[in-house]
LOKE-110202 format. One line per 8 residues: their letters; for each residue x, y, z of C-alpha. Coordinates in steps of 0.02 Angstrom, whole numbers, plus 50000, padded with zeros to 5 digits. Layout:
<recs>
A = X,Y,Z | ...
</recs>
This chain:
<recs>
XXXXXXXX = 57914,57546,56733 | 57960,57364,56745 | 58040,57350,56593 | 58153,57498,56626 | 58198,57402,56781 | 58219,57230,56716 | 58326,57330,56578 | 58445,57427,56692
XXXXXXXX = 58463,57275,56805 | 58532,57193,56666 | 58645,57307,56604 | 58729,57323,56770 | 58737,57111,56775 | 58844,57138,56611 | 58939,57296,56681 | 58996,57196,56844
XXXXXXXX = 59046,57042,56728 | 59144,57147,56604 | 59215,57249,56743 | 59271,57069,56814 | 59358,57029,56669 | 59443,57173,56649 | 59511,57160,56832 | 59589,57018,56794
XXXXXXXX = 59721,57104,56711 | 59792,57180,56864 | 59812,57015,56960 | 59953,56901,57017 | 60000,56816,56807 | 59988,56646,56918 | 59816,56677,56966 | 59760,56729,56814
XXXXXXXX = 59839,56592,56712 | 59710,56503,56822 | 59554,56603,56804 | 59578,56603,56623 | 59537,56417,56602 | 59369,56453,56703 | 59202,56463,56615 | 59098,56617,56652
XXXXXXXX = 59021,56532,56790 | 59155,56458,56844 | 59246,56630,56858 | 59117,56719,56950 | 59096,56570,57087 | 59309,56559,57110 | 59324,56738,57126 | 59173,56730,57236
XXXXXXXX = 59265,56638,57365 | 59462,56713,57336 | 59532,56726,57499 | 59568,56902,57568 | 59759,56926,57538 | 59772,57119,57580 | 59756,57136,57355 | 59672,57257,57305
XXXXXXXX = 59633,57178,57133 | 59589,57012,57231 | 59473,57111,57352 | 59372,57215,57181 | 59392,57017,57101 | 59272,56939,57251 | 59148,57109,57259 | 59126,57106,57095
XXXXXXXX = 59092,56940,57080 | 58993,56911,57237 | 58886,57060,57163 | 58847,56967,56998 | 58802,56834,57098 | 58677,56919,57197 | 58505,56933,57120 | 58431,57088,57051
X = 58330,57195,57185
</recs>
């Protein structure tokens, strides 16, 4: 049973991170420009802290990346 956990926990860590990146599409070109330079890491802990601008694609950029960075339960 804990692998099947460990295993699905994962695959939603890559889901959220892929879904992130795919996001990024549908921002501001300005904002992305700057994202794009960002290393994984880097890009989950910017878009972690993206100010709330009344975007939509900003607002799914911080939950999504505030969920990566959130440990498996």
């Amino acid at each position: 049973m804990t692998v099947a956990w460990k295993e699905s926990a994962a695959k939603a860590h890559t889901q959220a991170k892929n879904q992130l990146k795919a996001m990024l599409l549908g921002v501001d070109p300005a904002l992305r420009e700057a994202l794009s330079k960002l290393t994984n890491a880097g890009l989950v802990a910017r878009c972690a802290t993206l100010s709330d601008v009344g975007d939509t694609a900003v607002f799914t950029l911080r939950l999504l990346a505030r969920r990566i960075q959130q440990p498996p339960r």
